[in-house]
PyMOL commands that place a pseudoatom at each C-alpha (Angstrom):
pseudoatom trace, name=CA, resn=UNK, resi=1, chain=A, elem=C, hetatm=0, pos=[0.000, 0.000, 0.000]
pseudoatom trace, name=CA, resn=UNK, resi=2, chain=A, elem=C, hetatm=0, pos=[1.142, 3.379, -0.775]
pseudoatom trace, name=CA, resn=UNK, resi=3, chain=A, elem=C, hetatm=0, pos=[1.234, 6.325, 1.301]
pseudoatom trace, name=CA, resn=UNK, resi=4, chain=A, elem=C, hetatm=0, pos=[-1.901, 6.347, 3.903]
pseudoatom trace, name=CA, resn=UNK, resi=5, chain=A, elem=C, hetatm=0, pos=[-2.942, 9.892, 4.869]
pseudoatom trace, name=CA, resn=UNK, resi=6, chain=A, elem=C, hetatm=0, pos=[-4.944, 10.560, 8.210]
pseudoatom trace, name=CA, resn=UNK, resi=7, chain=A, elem=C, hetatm=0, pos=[-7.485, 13.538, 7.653]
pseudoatom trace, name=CA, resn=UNK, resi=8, chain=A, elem=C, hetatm=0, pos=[-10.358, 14.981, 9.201]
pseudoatom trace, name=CA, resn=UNK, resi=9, chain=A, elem=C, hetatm=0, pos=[-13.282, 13.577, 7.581]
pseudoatom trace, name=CA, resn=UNK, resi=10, chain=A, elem=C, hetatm=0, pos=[-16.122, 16.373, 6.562]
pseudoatom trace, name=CA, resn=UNK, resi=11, chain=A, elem=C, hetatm=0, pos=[-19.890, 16.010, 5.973]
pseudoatom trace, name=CA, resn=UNK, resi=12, chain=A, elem=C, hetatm=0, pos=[-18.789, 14.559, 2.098]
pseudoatom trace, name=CA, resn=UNK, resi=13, chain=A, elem=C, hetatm=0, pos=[-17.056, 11.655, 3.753]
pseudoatom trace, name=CA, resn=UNK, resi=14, chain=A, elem=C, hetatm=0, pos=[-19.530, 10.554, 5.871]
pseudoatom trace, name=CA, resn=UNK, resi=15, chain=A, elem=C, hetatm=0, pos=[-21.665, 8.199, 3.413]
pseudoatom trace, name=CA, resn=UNK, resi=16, chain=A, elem=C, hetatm=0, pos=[-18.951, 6.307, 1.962]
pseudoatom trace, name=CA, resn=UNK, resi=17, chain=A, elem=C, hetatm=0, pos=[-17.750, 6.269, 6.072]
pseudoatom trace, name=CA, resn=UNK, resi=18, chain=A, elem=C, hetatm=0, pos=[-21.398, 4.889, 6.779]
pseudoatom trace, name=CA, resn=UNK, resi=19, chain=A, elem=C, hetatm=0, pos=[-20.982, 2.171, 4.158]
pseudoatom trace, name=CA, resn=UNK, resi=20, chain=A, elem=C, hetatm=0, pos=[-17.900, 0.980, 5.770]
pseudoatom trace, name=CA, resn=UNK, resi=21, chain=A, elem=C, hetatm=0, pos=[-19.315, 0.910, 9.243]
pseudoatom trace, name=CA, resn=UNK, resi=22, chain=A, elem=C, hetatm=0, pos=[-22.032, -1.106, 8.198]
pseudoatom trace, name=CA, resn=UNK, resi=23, chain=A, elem=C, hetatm=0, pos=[-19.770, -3.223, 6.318]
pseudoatom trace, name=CA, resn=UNK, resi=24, chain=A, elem=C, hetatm=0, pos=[-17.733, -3.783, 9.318]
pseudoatom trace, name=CA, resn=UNK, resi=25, chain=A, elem=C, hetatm=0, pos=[-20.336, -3.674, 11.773]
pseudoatom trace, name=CA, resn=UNK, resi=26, chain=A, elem=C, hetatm=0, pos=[-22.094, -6.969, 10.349]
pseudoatom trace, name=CA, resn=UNK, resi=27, chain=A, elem=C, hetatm=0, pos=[-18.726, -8.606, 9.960]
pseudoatom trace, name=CA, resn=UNK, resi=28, chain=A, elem=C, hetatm=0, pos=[-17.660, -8.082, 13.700]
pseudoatom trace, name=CA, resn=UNK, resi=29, chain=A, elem=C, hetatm=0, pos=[-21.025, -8.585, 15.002]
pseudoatom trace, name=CA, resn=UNK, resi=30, chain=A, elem=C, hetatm=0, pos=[-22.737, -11.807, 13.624]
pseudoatom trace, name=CA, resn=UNK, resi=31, chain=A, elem=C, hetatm=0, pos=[-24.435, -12.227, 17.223]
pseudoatom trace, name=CA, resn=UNK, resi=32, chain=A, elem=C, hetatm=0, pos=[-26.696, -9.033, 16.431]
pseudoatom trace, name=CA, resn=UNK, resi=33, chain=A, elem=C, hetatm=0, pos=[-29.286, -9.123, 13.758]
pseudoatom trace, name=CA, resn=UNK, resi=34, chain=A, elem=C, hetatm=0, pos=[-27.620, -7.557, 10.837]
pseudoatom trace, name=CA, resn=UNK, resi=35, chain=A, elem=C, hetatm=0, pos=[-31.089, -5.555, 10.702]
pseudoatom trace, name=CA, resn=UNK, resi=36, chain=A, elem=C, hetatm=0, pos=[-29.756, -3.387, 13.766]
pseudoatom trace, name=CA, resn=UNK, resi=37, chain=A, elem=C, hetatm=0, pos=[-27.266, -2.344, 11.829]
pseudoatom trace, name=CA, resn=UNK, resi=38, chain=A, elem=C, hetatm=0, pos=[-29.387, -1.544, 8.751]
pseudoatom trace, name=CA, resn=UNK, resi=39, chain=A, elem=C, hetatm=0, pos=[-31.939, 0.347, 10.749]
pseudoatom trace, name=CA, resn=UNK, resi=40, chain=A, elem=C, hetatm=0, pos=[-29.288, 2.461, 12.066]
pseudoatom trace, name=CA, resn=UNK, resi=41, chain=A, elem=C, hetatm=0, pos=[-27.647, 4.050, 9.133]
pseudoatom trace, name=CA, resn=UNK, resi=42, chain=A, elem=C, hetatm=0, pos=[-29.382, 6.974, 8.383]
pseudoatom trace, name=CA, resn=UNK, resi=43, chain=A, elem=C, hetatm=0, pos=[-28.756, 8.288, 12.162]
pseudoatom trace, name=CA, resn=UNK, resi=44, chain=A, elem=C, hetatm=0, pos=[-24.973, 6.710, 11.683]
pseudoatom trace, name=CA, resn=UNK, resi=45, chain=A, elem=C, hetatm=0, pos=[-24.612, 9.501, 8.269]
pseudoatom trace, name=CA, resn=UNK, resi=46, chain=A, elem=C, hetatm=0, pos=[-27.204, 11.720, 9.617]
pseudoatom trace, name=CA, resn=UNK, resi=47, chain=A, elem=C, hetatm=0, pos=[-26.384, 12.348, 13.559]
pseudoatom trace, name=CA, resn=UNK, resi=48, chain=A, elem=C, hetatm=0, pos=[-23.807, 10.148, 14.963]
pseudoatom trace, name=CA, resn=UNK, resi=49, chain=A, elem=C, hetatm=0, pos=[-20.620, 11.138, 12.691]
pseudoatom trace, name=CA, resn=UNK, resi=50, chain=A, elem=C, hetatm=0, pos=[-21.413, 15.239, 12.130]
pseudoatom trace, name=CA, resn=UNK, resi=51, chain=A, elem=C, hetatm=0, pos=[-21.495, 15.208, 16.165]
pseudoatom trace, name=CA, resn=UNK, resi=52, chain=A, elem=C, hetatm=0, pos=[-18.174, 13.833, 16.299]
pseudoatom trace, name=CA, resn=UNK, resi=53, chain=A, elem=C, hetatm=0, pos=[-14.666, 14.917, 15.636]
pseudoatom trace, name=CA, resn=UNK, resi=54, chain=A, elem=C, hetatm=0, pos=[-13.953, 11.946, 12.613]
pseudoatom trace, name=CA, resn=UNK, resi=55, chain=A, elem=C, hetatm=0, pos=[-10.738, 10.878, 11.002]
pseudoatom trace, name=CA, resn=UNK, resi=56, chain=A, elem=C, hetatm=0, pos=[-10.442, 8.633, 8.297]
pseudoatom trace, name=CA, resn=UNK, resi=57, chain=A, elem=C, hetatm=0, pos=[-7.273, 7.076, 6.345]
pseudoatom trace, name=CA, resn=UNK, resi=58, chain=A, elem=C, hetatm=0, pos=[-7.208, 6.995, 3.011]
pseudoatom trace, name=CA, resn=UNK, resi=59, chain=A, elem=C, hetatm=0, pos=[-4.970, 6.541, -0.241]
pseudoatom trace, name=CA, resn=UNK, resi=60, chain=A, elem=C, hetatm=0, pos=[-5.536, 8.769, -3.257]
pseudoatom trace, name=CA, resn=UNK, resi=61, chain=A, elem=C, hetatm=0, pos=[-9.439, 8.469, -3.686]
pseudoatom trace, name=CA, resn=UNK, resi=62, chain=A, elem=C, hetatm=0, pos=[-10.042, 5.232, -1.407]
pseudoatom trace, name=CA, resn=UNK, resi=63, chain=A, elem=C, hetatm=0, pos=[-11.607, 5.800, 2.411]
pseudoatom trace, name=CA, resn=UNK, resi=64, chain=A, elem=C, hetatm=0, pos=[-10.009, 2.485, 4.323]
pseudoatom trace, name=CA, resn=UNK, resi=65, chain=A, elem=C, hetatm=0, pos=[-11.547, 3.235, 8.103]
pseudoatom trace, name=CA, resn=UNK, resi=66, chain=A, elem=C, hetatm=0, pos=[-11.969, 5.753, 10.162]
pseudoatom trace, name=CA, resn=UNK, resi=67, chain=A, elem=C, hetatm=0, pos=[-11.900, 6.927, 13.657]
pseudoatom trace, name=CA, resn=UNK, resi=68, chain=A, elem=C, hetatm=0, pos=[-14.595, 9.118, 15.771]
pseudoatom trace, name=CA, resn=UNK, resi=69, chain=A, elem=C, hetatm=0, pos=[-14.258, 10.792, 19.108]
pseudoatom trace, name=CA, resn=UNK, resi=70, chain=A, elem=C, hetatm=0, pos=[-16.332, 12.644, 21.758]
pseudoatom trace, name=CA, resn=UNK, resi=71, chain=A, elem=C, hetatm=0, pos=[-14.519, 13.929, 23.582]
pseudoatom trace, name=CA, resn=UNK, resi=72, chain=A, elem=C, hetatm=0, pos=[-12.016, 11.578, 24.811]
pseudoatom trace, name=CA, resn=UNK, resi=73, chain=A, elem=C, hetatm=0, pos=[-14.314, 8.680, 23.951]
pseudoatom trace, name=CA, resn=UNK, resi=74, chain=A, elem=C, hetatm=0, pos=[-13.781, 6.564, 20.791]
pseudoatom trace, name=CA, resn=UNK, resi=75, chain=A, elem=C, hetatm=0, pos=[-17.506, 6.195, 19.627]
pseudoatom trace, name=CA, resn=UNK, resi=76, chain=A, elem=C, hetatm=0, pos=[-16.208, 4.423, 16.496]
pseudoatom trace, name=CA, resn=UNK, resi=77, chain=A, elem=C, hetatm=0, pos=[-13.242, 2.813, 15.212]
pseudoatom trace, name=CA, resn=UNK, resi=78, chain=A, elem=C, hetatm=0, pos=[-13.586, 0.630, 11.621]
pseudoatom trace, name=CA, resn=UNK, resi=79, chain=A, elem=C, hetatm=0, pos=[-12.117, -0.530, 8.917]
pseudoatom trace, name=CA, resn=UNK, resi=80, chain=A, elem=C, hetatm=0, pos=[-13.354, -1.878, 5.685]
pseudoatom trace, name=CA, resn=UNK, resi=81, chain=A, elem=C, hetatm=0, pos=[-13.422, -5.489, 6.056]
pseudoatom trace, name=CA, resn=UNK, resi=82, chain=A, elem=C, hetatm=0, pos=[-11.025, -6.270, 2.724]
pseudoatom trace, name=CA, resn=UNK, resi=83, chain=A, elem=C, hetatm=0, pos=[-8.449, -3.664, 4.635]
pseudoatom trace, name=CA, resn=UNK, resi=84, chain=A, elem=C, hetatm=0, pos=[-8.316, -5.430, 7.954]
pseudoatom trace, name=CA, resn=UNK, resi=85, chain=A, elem=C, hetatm=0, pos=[-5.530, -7.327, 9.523]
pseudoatom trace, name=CA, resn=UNK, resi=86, chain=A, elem=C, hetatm=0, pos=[-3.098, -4.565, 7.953]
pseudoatom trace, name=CA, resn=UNK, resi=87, chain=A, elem=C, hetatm=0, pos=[-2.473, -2.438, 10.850]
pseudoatom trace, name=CA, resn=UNK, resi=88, chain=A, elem=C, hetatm=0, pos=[-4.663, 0.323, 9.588]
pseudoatom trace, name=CA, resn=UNK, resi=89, chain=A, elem=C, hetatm=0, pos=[-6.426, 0.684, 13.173]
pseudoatom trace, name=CA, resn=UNK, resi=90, chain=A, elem=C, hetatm=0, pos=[-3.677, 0.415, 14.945]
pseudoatom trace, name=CA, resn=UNK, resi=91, chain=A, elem=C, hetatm=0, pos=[-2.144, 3.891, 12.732]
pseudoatom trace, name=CA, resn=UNK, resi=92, chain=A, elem=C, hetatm=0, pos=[-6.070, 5.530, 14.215]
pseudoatom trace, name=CA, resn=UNK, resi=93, chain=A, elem=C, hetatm=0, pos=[-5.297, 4.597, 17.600]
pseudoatom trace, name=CA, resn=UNK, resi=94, chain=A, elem=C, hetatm=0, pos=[-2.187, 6.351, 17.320]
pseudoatom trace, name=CA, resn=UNK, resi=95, chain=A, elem=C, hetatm=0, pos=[-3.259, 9.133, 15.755]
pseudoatom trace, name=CA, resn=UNK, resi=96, chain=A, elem=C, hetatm=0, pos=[-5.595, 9.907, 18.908]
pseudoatom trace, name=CA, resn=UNK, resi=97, chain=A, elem=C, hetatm=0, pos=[-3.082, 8.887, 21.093]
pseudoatom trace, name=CA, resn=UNK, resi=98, chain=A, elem=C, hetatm=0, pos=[-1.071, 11.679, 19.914]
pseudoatom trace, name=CA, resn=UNK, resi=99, chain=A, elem=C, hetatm=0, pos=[-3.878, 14.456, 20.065]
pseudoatom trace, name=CA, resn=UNK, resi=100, chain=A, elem=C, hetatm=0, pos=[-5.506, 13.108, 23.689]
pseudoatom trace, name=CA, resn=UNK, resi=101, chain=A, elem=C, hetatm=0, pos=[-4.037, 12.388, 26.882]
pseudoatom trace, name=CA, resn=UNK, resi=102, chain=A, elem=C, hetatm=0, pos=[-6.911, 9.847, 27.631]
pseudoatom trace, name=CA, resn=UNK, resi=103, chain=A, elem=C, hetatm=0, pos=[-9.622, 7.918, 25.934]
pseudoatom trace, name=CA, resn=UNK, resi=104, chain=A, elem=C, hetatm=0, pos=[-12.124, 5.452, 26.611]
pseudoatom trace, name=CA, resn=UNK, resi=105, chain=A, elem=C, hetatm=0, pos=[-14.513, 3.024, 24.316]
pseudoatom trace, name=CA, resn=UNK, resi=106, chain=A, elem=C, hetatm=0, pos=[-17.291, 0.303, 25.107]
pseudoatom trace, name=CA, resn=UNK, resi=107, chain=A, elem=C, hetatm=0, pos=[-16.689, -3.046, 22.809]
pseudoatom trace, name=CA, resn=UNK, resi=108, chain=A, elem=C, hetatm=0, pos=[-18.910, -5.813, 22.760]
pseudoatom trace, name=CA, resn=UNK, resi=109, chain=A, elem=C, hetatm=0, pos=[-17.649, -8.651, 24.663]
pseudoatom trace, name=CA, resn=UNK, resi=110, chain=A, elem=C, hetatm=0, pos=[-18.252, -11.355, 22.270]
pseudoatom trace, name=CA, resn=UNK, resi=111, chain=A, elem=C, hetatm=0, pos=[-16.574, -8.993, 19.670]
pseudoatom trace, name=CA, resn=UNK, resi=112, chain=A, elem=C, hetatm=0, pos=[-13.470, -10.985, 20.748]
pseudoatom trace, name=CA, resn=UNK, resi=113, chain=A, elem=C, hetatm=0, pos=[-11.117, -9.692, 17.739]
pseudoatom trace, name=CA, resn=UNK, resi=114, chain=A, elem=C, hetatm=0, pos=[-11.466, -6.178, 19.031]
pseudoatom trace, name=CA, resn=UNK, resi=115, chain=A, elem=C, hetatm=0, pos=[-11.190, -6.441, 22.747]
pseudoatom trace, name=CA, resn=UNK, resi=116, chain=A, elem=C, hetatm=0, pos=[-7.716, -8.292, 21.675]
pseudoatom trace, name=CA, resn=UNK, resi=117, chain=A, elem=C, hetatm=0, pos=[-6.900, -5.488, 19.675]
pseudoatom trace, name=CA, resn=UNK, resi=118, chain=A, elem=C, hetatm=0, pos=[-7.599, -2.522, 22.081]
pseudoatom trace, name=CA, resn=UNK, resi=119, chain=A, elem=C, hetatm=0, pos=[-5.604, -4.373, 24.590]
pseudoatom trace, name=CA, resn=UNK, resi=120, chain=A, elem=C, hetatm=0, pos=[-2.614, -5.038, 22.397]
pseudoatom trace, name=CA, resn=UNK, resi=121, chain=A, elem=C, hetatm=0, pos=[-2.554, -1.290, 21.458]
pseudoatom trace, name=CA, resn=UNK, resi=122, chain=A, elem=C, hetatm=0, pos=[-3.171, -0.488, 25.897]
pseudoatom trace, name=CA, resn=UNK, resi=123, chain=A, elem=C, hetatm=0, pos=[-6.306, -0.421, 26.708]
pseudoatom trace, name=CA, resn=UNK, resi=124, chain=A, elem=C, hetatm=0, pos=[-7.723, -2.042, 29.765]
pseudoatom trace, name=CA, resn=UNK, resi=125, chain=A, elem=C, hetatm=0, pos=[-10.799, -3.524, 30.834]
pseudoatom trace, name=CA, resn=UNK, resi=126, chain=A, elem=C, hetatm=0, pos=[-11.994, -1.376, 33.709]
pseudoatom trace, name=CA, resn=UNK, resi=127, chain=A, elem=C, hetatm=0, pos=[-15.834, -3.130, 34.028]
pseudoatom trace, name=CA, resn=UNK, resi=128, chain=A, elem=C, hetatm=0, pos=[-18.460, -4.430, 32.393]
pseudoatom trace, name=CA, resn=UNK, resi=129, chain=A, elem=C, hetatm=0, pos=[-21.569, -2.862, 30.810]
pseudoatom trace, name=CA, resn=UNK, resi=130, chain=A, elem=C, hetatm=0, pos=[-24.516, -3.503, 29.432]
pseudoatom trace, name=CA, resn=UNK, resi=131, chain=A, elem=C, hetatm=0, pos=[-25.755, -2.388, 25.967]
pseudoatom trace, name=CA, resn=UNK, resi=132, chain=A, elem=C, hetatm=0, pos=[-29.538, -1.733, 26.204]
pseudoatom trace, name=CA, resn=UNK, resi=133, chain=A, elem=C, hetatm=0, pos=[-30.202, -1.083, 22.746]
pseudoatom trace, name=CA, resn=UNK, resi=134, chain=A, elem=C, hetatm=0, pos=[-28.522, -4.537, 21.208]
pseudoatom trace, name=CA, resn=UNK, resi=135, chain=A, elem=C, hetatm=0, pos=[-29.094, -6.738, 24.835]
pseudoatom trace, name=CA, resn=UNK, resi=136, chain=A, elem=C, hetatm=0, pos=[-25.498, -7.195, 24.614]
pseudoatom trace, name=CA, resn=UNK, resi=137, chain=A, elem=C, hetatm=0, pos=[-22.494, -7.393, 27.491]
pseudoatom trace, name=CA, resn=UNK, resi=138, chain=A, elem=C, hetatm=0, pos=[-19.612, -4.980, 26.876]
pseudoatom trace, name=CA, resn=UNK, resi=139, chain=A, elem=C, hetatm=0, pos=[-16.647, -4.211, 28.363]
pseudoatom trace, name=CA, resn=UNK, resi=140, chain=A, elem=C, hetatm=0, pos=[-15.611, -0.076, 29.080]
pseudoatom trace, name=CA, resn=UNK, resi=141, chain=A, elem=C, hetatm=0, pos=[-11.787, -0.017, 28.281]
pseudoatom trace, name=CA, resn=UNK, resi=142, chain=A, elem=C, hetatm=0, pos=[-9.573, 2.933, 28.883]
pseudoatom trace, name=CA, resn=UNK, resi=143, chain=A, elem=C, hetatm=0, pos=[-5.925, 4.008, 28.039]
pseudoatom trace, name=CA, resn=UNK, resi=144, chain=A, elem=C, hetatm=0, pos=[-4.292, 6.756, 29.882]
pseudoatom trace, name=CA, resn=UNK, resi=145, chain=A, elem=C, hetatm=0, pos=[-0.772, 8.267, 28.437]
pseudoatom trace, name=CA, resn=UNK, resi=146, chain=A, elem=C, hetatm=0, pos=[2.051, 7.791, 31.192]
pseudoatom trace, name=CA, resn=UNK, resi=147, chain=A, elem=C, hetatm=0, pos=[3.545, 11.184, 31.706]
pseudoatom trace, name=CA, resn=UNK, resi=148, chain=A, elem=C, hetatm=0, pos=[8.017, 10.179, 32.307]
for i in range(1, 148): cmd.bond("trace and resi %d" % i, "trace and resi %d" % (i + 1))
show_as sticks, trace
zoom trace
């Protein structure tokens, strides 16, 4: 892959950025109805990303993932599904590493992929939640900087 370039996403990006989460989202999360996910684009492109401060990593013209915050909560973190297992979340994470001094995400618990990512890249489990809207466990994770 040529040169990847991190850029905040605007209010263009955010269909193709919608595709790709629901992509993802159905991928990573066989144990809810894929119609969740369906029912839940339009606020995803409508609401969810123009709320949030969104990066995405692309090369040339493609979108390959992206990453959204609020605050110092990552409300989103994908990648399309044919771009996985190339490191290209682990260059997001470190991208908001370098522009936060804290940050915090839910994942689903049987999303077992992810929770092994976030703690490969230093997150920690610090309890477990409850996701009303799918009826499914999660785990809150957090990763604090360590000032030397």
């Amino acid at each position: 892959m040529c040169s990847i370039n991190i850029r905040q996403a605007n209010i263009h990006d955010f269909k193709e950025l919608t595709e790709i989460w629901f992509n993802a989202s159905v991928k990573a999360h066989d144990f809810i109805p894929e119609s969740y996910w369906e029912n839940n684009k339009v606020n995803m492109q409508d609401t969810y990303l123009p709320m949030s401060e969104v990066y995405l990593l692309e090369n040339k013209n493609n979108i390959y993932g992206f990453i959204a915050l609020v605050g110092n909560r990552i409300a989103a973190l994908f990648v399309a599904p044919e771009q996985q297992g190339k490191g290209l979340g682990k260059l997001l994470i470190n991208h908001v590493k370098s522009i936060r001094d804290n940050l915090e995400l839910n994942v689903y618990q049987q999303n077992t992929n992810s929770v092994k990512f976030y703690d490969s890249v230093g997150f920690e489990i610090t309890e477990e939640t409850f996701d009303e809207d799918t009826q499914s466990k999660e785990f809150l994770m957090r990763w604090e900087r360590v000032f030397k």
